[in-house]
N, C-alpha and C positions, 0 to 999 in steps of 0.2 A: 829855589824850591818853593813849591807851596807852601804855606800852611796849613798842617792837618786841624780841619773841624770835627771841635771835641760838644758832643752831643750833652747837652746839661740838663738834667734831670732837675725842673722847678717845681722846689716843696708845692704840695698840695694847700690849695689854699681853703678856709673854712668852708665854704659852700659848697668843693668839692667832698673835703670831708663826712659831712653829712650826708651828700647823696650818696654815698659809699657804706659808710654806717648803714643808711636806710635800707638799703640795697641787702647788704648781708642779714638783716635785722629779719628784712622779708623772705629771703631765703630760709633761715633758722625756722620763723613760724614756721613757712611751710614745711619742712620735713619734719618739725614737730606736730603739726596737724594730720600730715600722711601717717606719722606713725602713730596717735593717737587713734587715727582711723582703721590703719591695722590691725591693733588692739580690741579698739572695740568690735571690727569683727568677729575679728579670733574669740573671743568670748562670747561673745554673742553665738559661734557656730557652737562652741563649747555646751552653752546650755543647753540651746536645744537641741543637743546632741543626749545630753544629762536628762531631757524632760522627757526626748523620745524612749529613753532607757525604763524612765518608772512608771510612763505608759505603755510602755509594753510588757513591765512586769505586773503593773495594776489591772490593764486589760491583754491577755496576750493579742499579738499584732494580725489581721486575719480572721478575728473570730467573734462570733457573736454574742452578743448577754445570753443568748440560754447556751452558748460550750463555755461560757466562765460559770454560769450557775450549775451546769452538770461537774463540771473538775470541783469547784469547791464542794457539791454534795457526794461525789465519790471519797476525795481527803477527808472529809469529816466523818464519814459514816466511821473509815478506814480507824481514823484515830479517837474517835468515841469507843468501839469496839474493843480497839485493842489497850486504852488507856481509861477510859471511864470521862464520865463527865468533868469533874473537877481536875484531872490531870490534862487537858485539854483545853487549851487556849487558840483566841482566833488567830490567832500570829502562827501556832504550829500549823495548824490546818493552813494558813493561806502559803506558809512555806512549802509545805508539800503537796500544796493546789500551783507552786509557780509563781505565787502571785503576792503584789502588795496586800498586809494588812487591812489596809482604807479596803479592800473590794468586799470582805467580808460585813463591815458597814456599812458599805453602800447598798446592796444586792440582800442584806438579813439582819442588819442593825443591833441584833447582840447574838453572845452565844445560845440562851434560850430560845431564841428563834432559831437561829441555825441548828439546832438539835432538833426542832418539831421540824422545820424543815426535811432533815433527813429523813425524819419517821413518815410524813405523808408520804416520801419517795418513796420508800420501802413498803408502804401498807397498797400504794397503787400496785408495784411488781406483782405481790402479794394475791390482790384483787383480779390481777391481769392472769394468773395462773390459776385461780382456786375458777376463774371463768373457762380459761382453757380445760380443763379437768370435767365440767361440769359438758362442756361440749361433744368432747373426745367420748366421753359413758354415760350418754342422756337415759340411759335404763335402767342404771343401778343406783343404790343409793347416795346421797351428795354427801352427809359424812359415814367415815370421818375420812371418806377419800380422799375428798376435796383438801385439806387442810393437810394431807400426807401426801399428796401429788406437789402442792403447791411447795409445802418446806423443805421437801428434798428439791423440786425444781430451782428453788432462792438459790438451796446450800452447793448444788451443781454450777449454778452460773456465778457465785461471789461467796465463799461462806461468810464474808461480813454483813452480809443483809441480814440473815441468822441469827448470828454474834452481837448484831445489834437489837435485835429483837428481844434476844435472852437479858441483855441487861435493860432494855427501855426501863420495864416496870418497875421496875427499884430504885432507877436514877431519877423517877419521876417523883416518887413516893420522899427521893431521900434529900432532894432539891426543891426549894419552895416556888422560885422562879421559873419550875419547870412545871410543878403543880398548877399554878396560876392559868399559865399558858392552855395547858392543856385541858383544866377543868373550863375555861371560860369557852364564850360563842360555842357555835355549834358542833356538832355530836361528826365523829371522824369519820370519813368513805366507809372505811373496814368497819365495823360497825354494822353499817344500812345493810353493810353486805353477807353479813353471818345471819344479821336478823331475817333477813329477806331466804337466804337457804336454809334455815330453817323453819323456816314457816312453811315448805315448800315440801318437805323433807321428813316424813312423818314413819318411816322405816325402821328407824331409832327409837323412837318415841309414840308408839303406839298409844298412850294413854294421851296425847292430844294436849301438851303443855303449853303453857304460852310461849312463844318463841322467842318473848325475851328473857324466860329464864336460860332456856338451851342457847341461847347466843353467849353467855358468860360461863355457860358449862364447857360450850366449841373456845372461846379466848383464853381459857384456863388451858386447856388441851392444847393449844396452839404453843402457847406459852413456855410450857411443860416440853412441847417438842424441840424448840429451839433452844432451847436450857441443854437438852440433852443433846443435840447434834456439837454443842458449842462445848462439851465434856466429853462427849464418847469420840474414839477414834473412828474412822471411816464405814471399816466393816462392822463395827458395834453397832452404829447407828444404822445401817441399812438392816442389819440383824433382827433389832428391833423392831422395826419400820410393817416391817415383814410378820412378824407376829400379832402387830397392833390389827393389821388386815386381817390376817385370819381369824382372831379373834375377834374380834368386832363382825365379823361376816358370820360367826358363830351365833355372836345373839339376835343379829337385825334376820336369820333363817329362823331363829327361836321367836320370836319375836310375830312374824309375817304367820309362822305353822302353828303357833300355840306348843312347841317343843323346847323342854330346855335341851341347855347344851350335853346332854351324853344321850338326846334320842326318845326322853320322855315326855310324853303329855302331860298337861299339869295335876291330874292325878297319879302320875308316876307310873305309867302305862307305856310300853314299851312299843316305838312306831316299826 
């Protein structure tokens, strides 16, 4: 018979040892470097997955600085109106604008700007109707049509341009930060704009005033109207609105004829 050869497995001798070690040593980095690599992607996709989130809450995704500056002057008019100045922080407003915080410093830098902010918004609307008004009945007299065309026109498309109008003057008077702002630099659009139609406007005012008195007589009157649309119910307010015309077309007829209002000359002569 033969002998079976038995196959002998010879220990490993040190040199091989080591290149075996090295070998698996090498292996280990690398699937520790693949997976540290994973990781750091993974993270990395994570953030800016995390950055794209608060840039699009900071700017929404799609839209320009003037539709983030119109959404935060809508939210704010929104929650000035219905909370007041001091209940009103920029965090609410950018909350209900969609948006981070930061946009509100970035794009109006405190709340007292962001409050004059809203008011030029509103005093342009404002402007842009008491012009329409003035277009539409170039024949009859400018107020205080103008100024009742315009306020109802606000309260029909937002009552909060109104509502904010009604409290401006008080929030301004009763905040120092607000005073500031607003008494400094120059003199506001609405303003040029009452002074200029009354100057113009001489149907009311027959006696020839200066029309920067009758321009703070028309701001009062404005004032006064927005107060009331922002207290009276719907039909109150058109109610009144309604009365203010006819009346007021009672003296500017009194006024033009030399008649007062039941029909008489100013000797009490019956026409």
């Amino acid at each position: 018979m033969t002998a079976t050869k038995r196959t002998v497995v010879k220990p490993m001798t040190g040199t091989r040892r080591t290149v075996a070690k090295t070998a698996q040593s090498k292996t280990a980095q690398s699937k520790t470097a693949q997976s540290k690599t994973a990781q750091s992607k993974t993270a990395q996709s994570k953030t800016a997955q995390s950055k794209t989130a608060q840039r699009r809450r900071g700017r929404p995704a799609n839209t320009s600085t003037n539709d983030t500056v119109a959404a935060v002057l809508v939210a704010a008019r929104v929650q000035f109106a219905a909370h007041g100045y001091s209940a009103t922080s920029n965090r609410t407003v950018a909350s209900s604008a969609g948006l981070a915080h930061t946009a509100i410093y970035n794009h109006f830098g405190s709340k007292a700007l962001l409050f004059t902010a809203v008011f030029v918004d509103v005093q342009d609307r404002l402007i842009e109707e008491l012009d329409n008004s003035v277009r539409e009945t170039p024949s009859t007299p400018v107020f205080p049509r103008a100024l009742l065309d315009g306020i109802e026109a606000l309260r029909d498309t937002d009552p909060t341009y109104v509502e904010f109008l009604a409290s401006m003057y008080t929030e301004v008077r009763r905040h120092p930060e607000l005073r500031e702002v607003f008494q400094s630099g120059d003199s506001f659009p609405i303003l040029d704009k009452l002074r200029e139609l009354a100057a113009t406007d001489s149907a009311f005012d027959p006696e020839g005033r200066e029309p920067e008195d009758n321009m703070w007589f028309w701001i009062t009157f404005a004032l006064g109207l927005a107060q009331l649309s922002t207290l009276a119910d719907s039909q109150t307010f058109s109610l009144t609105v309604e009365a203010l015309r006819r009346q007021f077309a009672t003296l500017q007829l009194a006024n033009t004829t030399g008649l007062d209002t039941k029909g008489s000359d100013s000797k009490g002569r019956n026409s």
